[in-house]
mmCIF file of the N, C-alpha and C atoms, coordinates in Angstrom:
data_MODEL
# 
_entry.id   MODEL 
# 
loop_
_atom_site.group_PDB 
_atom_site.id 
_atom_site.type_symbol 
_atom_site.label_atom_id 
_atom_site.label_alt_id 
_atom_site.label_comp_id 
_atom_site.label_asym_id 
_atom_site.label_entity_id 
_atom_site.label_seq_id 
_atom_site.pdbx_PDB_ins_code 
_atom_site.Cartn_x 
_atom_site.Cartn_y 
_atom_site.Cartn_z 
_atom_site.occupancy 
_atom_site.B_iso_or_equiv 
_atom_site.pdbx_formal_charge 
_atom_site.auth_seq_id 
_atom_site.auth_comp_id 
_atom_site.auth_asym_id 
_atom_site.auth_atom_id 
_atom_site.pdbx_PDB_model_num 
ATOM 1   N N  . UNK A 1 1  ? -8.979  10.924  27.646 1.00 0.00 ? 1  UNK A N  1 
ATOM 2   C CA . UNK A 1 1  ? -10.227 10.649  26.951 1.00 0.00 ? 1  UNK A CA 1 
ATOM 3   C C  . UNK A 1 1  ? -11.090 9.755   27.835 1.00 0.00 ? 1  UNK A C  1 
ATOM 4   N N  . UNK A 1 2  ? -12.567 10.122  27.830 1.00 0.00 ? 2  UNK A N  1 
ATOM 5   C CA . UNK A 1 2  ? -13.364 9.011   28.567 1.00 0.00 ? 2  UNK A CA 1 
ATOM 6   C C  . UNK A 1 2  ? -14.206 8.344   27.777 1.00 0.00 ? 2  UNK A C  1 
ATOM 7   N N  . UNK A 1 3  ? -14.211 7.350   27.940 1.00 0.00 ? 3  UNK A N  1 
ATOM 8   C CA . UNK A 1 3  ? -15.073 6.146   26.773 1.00 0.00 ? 3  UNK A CA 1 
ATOM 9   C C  . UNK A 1 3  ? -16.872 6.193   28.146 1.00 0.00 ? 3  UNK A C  1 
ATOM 10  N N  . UNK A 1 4  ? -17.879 6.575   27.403 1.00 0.00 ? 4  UNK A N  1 
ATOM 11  C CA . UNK A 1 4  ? -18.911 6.300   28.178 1.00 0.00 ? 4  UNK A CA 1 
ATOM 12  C C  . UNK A 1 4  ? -19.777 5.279   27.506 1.00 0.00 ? 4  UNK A C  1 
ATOM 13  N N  . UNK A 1 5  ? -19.531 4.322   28.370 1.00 0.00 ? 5  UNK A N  1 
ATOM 14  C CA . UNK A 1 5  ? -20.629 2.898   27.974 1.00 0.00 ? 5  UNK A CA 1 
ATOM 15  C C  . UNK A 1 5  ? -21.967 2.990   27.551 1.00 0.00 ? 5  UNK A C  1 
ATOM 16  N N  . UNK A 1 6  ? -22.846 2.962   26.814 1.00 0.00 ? 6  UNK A N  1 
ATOM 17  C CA . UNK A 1 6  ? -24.129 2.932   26.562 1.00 0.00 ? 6  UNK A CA 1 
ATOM 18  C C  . UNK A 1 6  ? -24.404 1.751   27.278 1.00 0.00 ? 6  UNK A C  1 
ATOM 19  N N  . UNK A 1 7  ? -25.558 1.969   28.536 1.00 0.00 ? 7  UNK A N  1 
ATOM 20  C CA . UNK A 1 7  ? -25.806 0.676   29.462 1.00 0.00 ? 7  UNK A CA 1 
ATOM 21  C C  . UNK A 1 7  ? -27.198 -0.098  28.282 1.00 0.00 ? 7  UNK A C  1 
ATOM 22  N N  . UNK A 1 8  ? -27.764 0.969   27.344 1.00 0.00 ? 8  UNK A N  1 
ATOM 23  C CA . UNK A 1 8  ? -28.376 0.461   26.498 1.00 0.00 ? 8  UNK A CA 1 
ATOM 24  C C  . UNK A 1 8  ? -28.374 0.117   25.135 1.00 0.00 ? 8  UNK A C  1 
ATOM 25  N N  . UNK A 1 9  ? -26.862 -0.133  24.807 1.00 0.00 ? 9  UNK A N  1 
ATOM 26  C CA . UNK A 1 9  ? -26.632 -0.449  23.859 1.00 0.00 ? 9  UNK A CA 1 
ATOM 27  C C  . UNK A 1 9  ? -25.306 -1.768  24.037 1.00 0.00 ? 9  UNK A C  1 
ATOM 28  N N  . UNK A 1 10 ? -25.866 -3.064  24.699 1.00 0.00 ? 10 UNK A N  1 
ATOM 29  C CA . UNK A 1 10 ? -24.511 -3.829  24.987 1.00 0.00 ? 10 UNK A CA 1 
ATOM 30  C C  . UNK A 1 10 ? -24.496 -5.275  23.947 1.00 0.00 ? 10 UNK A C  1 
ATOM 31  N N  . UNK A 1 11 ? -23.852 -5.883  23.745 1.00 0.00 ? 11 UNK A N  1 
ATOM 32  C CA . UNK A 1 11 ? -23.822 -6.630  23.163 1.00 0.00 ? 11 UNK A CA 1 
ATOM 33  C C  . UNK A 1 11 ? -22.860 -7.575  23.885 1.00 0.00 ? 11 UNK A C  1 
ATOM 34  N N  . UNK A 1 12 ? -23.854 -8.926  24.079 1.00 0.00 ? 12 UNK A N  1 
ATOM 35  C CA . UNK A 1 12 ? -23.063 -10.371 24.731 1.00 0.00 ? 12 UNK A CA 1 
ATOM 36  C C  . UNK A 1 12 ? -23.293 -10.882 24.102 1.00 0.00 ? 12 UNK A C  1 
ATOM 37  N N  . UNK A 1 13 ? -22.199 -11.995 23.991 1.00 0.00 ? 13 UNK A N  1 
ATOM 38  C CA . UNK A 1 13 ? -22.029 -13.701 23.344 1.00 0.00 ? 13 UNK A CA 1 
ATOM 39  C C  . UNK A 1 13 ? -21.992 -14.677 24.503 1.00 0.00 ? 13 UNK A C  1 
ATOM 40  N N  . UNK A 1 14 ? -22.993 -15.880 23.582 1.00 0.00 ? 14 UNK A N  1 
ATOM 41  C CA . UNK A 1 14 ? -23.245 -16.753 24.920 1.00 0.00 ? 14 UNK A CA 1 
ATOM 42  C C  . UNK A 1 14 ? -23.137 -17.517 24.138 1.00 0.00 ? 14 UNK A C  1 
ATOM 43  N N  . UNK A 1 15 ? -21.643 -18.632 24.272 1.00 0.00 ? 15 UNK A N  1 
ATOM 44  C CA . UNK A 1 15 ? -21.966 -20.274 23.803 1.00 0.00 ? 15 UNK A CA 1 
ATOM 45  C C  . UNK A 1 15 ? -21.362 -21.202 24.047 1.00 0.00 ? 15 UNK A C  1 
ATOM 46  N N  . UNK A 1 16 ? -21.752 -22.439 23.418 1.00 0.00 ? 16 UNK A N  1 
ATOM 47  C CA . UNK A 1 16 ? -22.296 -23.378 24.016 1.00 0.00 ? 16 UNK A CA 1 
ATOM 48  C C  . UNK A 1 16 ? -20.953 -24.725 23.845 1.00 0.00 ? 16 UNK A C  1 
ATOM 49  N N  . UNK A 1 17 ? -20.337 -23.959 22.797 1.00 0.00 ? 17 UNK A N  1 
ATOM 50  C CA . UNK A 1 17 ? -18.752 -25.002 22.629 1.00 0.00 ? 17 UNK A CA 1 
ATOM 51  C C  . UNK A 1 17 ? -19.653 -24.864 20.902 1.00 0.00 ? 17 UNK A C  1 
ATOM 52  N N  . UNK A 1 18 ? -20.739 -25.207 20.363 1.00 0.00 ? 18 UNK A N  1 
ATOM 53  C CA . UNK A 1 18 ? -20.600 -25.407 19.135 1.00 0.00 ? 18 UNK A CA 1 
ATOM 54  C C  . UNK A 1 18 ? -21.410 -24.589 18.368 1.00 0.00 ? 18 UNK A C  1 
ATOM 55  N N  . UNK A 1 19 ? -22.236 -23.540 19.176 1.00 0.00 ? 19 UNK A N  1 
ATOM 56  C CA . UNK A 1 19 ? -23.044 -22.453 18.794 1.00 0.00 ? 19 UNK A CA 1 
ATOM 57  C C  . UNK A 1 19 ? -22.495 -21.089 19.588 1.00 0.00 ? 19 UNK A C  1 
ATOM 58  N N  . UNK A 1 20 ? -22.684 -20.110 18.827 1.00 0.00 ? 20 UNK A N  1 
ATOM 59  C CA . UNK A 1 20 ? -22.667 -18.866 19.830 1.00 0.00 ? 20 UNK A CA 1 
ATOM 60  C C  . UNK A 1 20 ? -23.676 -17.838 19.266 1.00 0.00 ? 20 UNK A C  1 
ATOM 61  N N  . UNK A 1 21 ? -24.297 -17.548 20.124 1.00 0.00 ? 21 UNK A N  1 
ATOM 62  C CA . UNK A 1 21 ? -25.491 -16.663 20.537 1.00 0.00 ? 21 UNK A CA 1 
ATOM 63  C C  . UNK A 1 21 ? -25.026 -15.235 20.401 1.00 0.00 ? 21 UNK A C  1 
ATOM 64  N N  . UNK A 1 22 ? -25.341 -14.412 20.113 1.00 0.00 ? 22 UNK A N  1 
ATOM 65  C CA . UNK A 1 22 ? -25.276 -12.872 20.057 1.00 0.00 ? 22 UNK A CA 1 
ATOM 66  C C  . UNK A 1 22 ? -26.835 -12.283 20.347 1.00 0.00 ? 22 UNK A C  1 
ATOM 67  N N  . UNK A 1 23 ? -26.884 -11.234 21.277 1.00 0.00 ? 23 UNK A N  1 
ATOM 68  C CA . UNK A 1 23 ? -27.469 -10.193 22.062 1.00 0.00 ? 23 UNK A CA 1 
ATOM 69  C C  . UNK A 1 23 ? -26.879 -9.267  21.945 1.00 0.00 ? 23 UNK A C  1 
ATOM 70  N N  . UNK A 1 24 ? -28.140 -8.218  21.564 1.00 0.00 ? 24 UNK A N  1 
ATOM 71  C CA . UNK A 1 24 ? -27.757 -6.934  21.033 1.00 0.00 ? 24 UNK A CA 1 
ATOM 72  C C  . UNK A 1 24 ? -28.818 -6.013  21.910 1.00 0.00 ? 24 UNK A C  1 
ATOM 73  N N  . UNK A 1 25 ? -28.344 -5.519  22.806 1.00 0.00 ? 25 UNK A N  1 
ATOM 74  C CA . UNK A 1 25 ? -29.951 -5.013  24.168 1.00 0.00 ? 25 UNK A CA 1 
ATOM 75  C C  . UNK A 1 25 ? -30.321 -3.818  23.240 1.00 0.00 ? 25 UNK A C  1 
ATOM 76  N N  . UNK A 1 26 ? -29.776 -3.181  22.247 1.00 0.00 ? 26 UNK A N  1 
ATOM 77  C CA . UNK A 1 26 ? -30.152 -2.255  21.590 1.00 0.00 ? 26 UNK A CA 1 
ATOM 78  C C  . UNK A 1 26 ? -31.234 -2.480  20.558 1.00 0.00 ? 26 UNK A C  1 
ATOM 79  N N  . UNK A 1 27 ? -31.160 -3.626  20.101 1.00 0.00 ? 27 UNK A N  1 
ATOM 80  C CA . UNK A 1 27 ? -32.340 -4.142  19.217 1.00 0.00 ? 27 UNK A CA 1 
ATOM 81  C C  . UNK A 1 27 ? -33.313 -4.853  19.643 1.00 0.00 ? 27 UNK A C  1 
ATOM 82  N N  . UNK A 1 28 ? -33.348 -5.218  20.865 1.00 0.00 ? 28 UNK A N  1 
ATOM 83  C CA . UNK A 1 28 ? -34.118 -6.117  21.340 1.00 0.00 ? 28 UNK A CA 1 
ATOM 84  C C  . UNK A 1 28 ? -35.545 -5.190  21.992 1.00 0.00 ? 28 UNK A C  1 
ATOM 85  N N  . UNK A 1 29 ? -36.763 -5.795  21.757 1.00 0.00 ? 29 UNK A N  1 
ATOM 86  C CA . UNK A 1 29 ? -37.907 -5.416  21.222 1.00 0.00 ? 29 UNK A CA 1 
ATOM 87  C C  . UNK A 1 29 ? -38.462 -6.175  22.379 1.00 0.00 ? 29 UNK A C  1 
ATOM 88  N N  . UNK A 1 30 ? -37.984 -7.041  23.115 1.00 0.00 ? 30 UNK A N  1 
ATOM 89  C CA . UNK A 1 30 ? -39.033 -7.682  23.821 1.00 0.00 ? 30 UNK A CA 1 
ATOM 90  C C  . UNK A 1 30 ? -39.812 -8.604  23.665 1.00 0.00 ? 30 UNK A C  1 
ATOM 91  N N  . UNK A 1 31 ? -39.971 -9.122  22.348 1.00 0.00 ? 31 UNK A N  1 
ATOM 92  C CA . UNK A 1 31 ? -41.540 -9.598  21.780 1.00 0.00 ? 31 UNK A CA 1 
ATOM 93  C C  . UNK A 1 31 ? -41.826 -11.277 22.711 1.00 0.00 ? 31 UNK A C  1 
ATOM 94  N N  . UNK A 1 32 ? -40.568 -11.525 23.150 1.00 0.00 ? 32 UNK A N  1 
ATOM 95  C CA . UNK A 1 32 ? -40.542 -12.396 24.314 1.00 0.00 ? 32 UNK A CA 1 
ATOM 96  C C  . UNK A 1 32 ? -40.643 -14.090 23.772 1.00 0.00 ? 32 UNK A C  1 
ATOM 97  N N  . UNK A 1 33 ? -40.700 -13.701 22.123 1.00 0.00 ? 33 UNK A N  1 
ATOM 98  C CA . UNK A 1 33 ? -40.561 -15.058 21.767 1.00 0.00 ? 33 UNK A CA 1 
ATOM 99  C C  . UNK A 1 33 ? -39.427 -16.563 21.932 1.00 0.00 ? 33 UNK A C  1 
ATOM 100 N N  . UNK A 1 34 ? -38.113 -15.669 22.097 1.00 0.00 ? 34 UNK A N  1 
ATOM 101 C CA . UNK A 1 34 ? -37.438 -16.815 22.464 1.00 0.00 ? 34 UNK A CA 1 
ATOM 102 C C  . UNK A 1 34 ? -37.450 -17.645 24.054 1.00 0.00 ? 34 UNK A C  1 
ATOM 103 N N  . UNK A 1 35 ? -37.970 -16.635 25.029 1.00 0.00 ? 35 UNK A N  1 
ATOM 104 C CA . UNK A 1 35 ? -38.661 -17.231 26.484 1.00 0.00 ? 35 UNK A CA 1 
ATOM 105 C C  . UNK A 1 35 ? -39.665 -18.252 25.975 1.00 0.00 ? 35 UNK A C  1 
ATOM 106 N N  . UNK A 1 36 ? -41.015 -17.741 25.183 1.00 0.00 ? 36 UNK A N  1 
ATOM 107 C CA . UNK A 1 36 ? -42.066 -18.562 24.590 1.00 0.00 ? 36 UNK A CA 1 
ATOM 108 C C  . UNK A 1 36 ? -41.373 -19.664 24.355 1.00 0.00 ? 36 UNK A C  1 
ATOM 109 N N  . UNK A 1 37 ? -40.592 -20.418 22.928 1.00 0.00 ? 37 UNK A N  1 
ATOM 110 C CA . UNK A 1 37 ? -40.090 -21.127 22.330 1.00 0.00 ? 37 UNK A CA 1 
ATOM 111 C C  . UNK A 1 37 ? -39.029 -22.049 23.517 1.00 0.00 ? 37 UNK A C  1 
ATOM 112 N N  . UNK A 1 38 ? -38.148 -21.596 24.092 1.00 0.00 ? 38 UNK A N  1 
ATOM 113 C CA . UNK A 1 38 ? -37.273 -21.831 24.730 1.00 0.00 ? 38 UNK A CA 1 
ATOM 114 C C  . UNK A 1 38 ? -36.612 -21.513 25.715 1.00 0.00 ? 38 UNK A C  1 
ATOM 115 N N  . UNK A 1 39 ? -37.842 -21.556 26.761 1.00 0.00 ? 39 UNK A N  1 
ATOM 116 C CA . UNK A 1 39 ? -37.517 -21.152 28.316 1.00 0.00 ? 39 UNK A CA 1 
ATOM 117 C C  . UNK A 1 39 ? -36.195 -21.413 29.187 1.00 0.00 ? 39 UNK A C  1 
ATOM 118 N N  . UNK A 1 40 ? -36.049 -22.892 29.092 1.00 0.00 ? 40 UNK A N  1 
ATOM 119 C CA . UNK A 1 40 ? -35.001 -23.305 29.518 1.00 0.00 ? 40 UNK A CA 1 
ATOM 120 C C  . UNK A 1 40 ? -33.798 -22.573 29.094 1.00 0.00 ? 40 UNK A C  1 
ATOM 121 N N  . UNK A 1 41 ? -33.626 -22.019 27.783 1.00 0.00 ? 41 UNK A N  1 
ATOM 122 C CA . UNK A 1 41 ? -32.605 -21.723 27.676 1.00 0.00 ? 41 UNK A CA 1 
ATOM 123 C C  . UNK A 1 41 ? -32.639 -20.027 27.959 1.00 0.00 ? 41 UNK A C  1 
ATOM 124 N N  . UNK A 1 42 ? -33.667 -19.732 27.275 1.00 0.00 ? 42 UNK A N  1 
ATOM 125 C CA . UNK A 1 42 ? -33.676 -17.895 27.588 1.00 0.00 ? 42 UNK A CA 1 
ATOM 126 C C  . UNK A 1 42 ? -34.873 -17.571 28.329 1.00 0.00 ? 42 UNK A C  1 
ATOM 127 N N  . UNK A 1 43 ? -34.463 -17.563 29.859 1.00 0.00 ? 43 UNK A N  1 
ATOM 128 C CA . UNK A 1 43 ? -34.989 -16.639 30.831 1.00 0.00 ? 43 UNK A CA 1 
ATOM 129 C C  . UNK A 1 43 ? -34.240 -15.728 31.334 1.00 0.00 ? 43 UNK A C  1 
ATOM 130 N N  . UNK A 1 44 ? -35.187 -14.810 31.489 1.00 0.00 ? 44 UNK A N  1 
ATOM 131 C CA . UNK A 1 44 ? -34.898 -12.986 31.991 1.00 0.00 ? 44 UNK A CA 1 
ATOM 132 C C  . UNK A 1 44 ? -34.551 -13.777 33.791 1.00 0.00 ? 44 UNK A C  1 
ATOM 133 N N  . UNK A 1 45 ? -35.245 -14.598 33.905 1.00 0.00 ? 45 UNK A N  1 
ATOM 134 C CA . UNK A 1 45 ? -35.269 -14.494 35.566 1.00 0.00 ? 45 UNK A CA 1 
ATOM 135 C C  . UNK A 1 45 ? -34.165 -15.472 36.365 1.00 0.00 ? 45 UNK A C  1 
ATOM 136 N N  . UNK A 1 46 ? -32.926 -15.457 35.147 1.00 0.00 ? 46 UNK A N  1 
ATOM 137 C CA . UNK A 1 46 ? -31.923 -16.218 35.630 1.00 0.00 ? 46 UNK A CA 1 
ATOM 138 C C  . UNK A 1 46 ? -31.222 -15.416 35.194 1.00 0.00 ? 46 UNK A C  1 
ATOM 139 N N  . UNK A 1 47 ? -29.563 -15.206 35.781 1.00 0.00 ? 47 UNK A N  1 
ATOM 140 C CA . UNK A 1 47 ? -28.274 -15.034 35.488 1.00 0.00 ? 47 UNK A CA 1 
ATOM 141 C C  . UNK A 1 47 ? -26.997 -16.291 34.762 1.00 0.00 ? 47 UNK A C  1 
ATOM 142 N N  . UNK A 1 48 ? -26.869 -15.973 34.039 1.00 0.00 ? 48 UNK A N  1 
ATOM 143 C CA . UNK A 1 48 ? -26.996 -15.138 32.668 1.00 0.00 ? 48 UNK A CA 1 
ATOM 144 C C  . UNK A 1 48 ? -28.316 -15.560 32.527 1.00 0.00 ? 48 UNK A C  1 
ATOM 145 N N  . UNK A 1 49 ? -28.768 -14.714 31.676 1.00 0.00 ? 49 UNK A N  1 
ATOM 146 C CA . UNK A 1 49 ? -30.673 -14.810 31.283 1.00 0.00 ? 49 UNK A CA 1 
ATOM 147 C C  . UNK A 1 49 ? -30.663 -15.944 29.650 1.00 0.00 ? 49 UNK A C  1 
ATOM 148 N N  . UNK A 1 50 ? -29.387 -16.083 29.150 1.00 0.00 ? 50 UNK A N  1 
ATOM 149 C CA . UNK A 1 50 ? -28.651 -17.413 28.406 1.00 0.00 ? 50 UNK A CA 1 
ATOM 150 C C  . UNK A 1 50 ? -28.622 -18.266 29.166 1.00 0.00 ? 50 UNK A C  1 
ATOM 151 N N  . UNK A 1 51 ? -28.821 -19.677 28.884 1.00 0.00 ? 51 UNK A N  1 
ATOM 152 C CA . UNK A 1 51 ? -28.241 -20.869 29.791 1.00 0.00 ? 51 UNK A CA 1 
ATOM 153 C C  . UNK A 1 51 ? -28.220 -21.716 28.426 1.00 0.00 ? 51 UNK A C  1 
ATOM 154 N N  . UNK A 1 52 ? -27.100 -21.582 27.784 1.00 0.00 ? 52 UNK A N  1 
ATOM 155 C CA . UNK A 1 52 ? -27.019 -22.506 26.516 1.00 0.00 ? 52 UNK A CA 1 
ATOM 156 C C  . UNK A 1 52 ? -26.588 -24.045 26.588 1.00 0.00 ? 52 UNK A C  1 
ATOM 157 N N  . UNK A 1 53 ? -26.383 -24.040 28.249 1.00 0.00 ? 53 UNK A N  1 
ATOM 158 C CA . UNK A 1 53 ? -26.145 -26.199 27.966 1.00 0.00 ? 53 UNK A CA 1 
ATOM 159 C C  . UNK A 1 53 ? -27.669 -26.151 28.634 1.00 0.00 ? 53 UNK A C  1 
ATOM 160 N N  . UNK A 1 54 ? -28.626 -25.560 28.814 1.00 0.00 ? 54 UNK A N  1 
ATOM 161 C CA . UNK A 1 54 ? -29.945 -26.127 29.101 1.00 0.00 ? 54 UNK A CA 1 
ATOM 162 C C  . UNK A 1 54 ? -30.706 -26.536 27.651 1.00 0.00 ? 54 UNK A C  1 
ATOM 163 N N  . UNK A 1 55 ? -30.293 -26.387 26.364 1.00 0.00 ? 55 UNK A N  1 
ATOM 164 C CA . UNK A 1 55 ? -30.960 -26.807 25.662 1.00 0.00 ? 55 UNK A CA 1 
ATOM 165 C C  . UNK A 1 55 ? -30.262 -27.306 23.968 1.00 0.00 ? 55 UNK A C  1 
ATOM 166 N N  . UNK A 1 56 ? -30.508 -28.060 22.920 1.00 0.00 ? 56 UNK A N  1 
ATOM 167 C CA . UNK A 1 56 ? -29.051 -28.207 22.148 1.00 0.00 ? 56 UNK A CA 1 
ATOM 168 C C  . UNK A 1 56 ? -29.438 -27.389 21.113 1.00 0.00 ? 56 UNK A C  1 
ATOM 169 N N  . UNK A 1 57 ? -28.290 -27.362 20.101 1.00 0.00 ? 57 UNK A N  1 
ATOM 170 C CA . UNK A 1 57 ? -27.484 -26.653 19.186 1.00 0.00 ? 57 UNK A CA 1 
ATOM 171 C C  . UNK A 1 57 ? -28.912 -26.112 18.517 1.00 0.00 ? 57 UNK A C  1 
ATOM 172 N N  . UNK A 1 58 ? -29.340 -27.486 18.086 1.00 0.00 ? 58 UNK A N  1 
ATOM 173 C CA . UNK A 1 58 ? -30.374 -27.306 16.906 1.00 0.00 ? 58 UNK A CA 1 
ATOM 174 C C  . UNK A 1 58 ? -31.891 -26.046 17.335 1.00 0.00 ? 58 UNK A C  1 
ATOM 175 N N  . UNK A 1 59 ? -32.425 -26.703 18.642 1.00 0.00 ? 59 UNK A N  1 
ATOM 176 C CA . UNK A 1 59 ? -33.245 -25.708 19.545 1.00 0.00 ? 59 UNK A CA 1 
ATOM 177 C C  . UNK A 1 59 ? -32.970 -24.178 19.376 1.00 0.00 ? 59 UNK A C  1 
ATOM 178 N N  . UNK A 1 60 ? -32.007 -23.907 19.791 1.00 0.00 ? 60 UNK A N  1 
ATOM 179 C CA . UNK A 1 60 ? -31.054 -23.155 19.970 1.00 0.00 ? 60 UNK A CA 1 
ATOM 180 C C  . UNK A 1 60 ? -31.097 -21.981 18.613 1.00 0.00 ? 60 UNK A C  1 
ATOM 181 N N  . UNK A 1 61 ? -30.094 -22.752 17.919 1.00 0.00 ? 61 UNK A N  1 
ATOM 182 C CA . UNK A 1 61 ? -30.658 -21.683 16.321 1.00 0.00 ? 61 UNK A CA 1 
ATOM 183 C C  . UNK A 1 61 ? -32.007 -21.801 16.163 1.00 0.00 ? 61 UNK A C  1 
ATOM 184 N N  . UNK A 1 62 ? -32.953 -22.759 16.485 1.00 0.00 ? 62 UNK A N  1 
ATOM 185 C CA . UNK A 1 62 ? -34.200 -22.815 15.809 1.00 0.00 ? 62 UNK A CA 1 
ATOM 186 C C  . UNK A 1 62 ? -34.829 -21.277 16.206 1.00 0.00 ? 62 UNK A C  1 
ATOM 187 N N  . UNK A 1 63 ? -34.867 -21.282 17.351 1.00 0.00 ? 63 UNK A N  1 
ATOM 188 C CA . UNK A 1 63 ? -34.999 -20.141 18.183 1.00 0.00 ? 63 UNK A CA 1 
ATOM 189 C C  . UNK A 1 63 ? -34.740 -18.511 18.073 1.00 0.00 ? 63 UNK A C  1 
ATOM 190 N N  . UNK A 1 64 ? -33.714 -18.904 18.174 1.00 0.00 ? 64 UNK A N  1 
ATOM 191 C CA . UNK A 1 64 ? -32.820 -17.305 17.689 1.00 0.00 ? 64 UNK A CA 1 
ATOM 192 C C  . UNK A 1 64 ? -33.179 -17.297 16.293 1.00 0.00 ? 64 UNK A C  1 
ATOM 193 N N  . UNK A 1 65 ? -33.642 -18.434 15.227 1.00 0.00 ? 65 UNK A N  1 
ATOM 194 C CA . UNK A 1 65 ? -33.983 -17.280 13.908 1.00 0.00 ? 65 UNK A CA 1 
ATOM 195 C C  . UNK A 1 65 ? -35.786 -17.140 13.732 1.00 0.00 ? 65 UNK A C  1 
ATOM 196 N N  . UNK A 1 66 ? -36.137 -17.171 14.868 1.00 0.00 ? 66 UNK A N  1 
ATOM 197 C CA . UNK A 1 66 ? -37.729 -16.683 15.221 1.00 0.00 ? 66 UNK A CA 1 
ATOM 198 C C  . UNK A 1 66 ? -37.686 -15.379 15.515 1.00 0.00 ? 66 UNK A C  1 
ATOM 199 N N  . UNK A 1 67 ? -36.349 -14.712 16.197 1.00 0.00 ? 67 UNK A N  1 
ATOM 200 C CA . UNK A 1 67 ? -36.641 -13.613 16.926 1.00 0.00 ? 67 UNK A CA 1 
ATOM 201 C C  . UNK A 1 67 ? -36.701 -12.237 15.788 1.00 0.00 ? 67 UNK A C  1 
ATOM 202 N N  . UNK A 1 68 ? -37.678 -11.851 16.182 1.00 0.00 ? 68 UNK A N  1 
ATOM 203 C CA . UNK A 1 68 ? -38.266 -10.277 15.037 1.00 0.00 ? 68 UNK A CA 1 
ATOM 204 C C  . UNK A 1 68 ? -37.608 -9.549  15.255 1.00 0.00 ? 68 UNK A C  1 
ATOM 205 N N  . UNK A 1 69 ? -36.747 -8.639  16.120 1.00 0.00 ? 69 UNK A N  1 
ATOM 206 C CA . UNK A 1 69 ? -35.791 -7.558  15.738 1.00 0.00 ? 69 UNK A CA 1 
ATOM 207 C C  . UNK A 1 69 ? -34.369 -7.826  15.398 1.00 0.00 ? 69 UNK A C  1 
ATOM 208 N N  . UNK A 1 70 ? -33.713 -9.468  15.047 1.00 0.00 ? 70 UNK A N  1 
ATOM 209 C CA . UNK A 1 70 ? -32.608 -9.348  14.954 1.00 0.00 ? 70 UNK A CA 1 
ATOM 210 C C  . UNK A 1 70 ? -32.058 -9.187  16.133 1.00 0.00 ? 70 UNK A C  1 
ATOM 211 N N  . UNK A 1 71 ? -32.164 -8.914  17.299 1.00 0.00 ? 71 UNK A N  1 
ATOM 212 C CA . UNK A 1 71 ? -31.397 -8.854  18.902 1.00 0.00 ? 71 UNK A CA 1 
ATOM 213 C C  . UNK A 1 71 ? -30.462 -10.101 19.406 1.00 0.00 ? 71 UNK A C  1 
ATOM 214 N N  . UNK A 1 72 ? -31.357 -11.329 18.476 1.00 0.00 ? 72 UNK A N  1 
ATOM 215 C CA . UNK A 1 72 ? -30.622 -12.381 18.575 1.00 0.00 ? 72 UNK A CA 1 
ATOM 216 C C  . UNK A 1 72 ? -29.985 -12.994 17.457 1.00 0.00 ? 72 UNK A C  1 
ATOM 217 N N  . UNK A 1 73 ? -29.289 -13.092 17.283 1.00 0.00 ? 73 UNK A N  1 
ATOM 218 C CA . UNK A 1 73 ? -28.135 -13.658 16.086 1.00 0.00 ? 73 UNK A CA 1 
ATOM 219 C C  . UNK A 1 73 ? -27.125 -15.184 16.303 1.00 0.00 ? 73 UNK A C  1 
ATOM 220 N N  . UNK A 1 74 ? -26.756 -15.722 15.219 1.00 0.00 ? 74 UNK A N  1 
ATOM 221 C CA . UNK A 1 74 ? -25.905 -16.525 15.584 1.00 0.00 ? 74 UNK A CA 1 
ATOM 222 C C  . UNK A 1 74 ? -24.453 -15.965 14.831 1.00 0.00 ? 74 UNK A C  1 
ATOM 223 N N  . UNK A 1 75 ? -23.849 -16.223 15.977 1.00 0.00 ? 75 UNK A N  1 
ATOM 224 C CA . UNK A 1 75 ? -22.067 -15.624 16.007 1.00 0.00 ? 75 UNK A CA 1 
ATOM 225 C C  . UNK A 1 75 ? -21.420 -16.295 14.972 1.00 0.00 ? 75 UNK A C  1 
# 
């Protein structure tokens, strides 16, 4: 049997020791608000494009429950 990955449908967890982040590239819309809100922590133009000790807990969820398609979640 071969399992074929959807490269557009992935889902990562990113956290932080007391939050965890969920990304869903399948729902994600772009609307670019959590870059807006919270650069430090979510930029596209870093690896991981997460950097969850750049910013704390509270930021953090504040953030992820701004985002309009649900792409971002807390774990």
């Amino acid at each position: 049997m071969i399992t074929v990955m959807d490269k557009n449908d992935v889902t990562k967890h990113y956290s932080n020791g007391e939050v965890i982040v969920v990304w869903q590239s399948a729902k994600c819309i772009h609307s670019g608000n959590c870059v807006k809100n919270l650069k430090p922590v979510f930029n596209p133009q870093q690896k991981p494009w997460i950097q969850m000790d750049k910013g704390s807990s509270g930021e953090i969820k504040d953030t992820v429950a701004k985002c309009p398609s649900g792409a971002l979640s807390i774990g």
